[in-house]
C-alpha positions as CSV (number, residue, x, y, z in Angstrom):
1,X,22.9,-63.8,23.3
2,X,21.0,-60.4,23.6
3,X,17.5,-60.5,23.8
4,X,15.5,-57.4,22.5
5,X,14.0,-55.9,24.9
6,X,10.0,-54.5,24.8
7,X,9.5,-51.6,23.5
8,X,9.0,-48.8,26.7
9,X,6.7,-46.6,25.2
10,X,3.1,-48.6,25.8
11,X,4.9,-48.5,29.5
12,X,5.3,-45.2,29.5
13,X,1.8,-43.9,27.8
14,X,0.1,-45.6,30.6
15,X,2.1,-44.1,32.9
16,X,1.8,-40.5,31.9
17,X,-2.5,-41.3,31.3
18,X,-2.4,-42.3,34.9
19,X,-0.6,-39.6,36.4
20,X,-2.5,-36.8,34.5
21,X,-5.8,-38.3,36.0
22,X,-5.2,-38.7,39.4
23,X,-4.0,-35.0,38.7
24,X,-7.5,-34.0,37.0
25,X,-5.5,-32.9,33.5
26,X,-6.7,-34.0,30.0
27,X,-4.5,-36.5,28.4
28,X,-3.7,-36.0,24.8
29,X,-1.7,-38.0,22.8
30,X,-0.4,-36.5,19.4
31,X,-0.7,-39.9,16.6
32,X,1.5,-40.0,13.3
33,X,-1.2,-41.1,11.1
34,X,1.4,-41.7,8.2
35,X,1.5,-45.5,10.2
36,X,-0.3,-48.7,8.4
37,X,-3.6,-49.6,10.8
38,X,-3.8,-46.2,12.2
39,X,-7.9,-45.7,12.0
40,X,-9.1,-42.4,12.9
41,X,-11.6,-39.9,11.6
42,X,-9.5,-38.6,8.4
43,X,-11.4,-35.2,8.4
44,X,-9.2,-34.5,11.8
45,X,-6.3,-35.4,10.3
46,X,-3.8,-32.1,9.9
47,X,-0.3,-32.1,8.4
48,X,-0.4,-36.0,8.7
49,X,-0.9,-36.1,12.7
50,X,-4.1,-36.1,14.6
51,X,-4.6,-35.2,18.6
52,X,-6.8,-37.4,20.4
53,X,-8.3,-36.8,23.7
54,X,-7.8,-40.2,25.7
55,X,-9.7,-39.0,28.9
56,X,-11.6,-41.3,30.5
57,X,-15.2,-38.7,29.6
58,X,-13.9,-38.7,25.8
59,X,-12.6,-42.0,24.9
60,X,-15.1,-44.8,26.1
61,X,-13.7,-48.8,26.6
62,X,-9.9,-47.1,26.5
63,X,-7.5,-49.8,26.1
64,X,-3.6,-49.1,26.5
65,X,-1.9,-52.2,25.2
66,X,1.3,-52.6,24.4
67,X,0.1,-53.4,20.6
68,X,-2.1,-50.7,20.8
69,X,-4.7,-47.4,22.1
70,X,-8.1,-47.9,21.0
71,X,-11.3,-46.4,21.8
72,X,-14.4,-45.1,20.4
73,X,-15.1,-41.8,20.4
74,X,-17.6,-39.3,19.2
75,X,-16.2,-37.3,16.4
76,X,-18.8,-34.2,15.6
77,X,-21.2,-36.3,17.2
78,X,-20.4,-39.3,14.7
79,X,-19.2,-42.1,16.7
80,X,-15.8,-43.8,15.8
81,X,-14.2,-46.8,17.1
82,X,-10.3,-45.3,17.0
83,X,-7.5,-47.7,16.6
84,X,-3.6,-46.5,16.6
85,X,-0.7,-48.8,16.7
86,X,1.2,-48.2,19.5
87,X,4.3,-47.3,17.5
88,X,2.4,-44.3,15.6
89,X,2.0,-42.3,19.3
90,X,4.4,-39.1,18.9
91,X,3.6,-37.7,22.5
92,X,1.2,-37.9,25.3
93,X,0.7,-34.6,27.1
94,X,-1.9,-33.0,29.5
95,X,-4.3,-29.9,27.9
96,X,-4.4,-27.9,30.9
97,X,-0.4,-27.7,31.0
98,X,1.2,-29.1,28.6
99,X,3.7,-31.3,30.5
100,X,3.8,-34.5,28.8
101,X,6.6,-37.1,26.8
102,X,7.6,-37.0,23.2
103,X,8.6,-39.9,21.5
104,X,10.7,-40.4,18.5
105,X,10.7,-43.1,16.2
106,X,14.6,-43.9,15.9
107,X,14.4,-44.9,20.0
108,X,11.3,-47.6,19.5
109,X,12.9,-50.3,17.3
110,X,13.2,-53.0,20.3
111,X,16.9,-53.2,19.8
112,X,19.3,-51.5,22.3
113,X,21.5,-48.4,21.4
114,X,24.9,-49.0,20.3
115,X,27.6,-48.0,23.2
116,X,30.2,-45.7,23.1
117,X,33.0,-46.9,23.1
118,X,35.1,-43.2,24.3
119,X,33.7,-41.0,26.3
120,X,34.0,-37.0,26.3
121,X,36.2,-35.9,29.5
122,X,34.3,-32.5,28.9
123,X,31.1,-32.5,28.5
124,X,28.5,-29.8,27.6
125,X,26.0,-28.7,29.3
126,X,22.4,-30.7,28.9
127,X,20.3,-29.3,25.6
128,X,16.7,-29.5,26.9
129,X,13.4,-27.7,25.4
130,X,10.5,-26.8,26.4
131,X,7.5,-28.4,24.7
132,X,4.6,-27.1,25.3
């Protein structure tokens, strides 16, 4: 029997959040507010997304579980205790650059991909994008 594996993307987040501090870069992380128990500040909310700056100066008692990123934060000057399931994080990236992940939400359901059974002899070259 096939167990379900955890989901990689709390994994990952943390990562990312690590490695843009000891790099001195802002981490921001890009939240699909669309998501039941996302609680943020709805006056920030544009096109259904909201960007959050998780930086240890900006979001005070951080926690990256694998549930969940929470915080509270100061919102024009309001404060707000920020809560997004884990699930509803698009993307971490870094201000100053703009290298970060994506994250789609057909890759985080905890079950593994179906294999292929045939594989291409010829294959095409890689399609990546920038996303800055």
């Amino acid at each position: 029997m096939i167990q379900s594996s955890r989901s990689k993307r709390p994994y990952l987040i943390r990562a990312m959040h690590e490695w843009m501090g000891d790099n001195s870069h802002t981490p921001h992380i890009v939240v699909d507010t669309s998501f039941d128990g996302v609680a943020v500040p709805q006056e920030h909310i544009k096109d259904g997304k909201i960007i959050l700056n998780i930086s240890e100066t900006a979001a005070h008692n951080l926690k990256l579980t694998n549930d969940a990123v929470s915080f509270r934060a100061r919102f024009g000057g309001v404060p707000f205790d920020v809560w997004v399931p884990i699930r509803s994080v698009l993307g971490i990236y870094a201000r100053e650059t703009g290298q970060g992940m994506i994250f789609s939400h057909d890759t985080d359901h905890g079950e593994p991909p179906e294999l292929q059974e045939e594989v291409e002899e010829t294959r095409s070259r890689p399609h990546l994008t920038i996303v800055k």
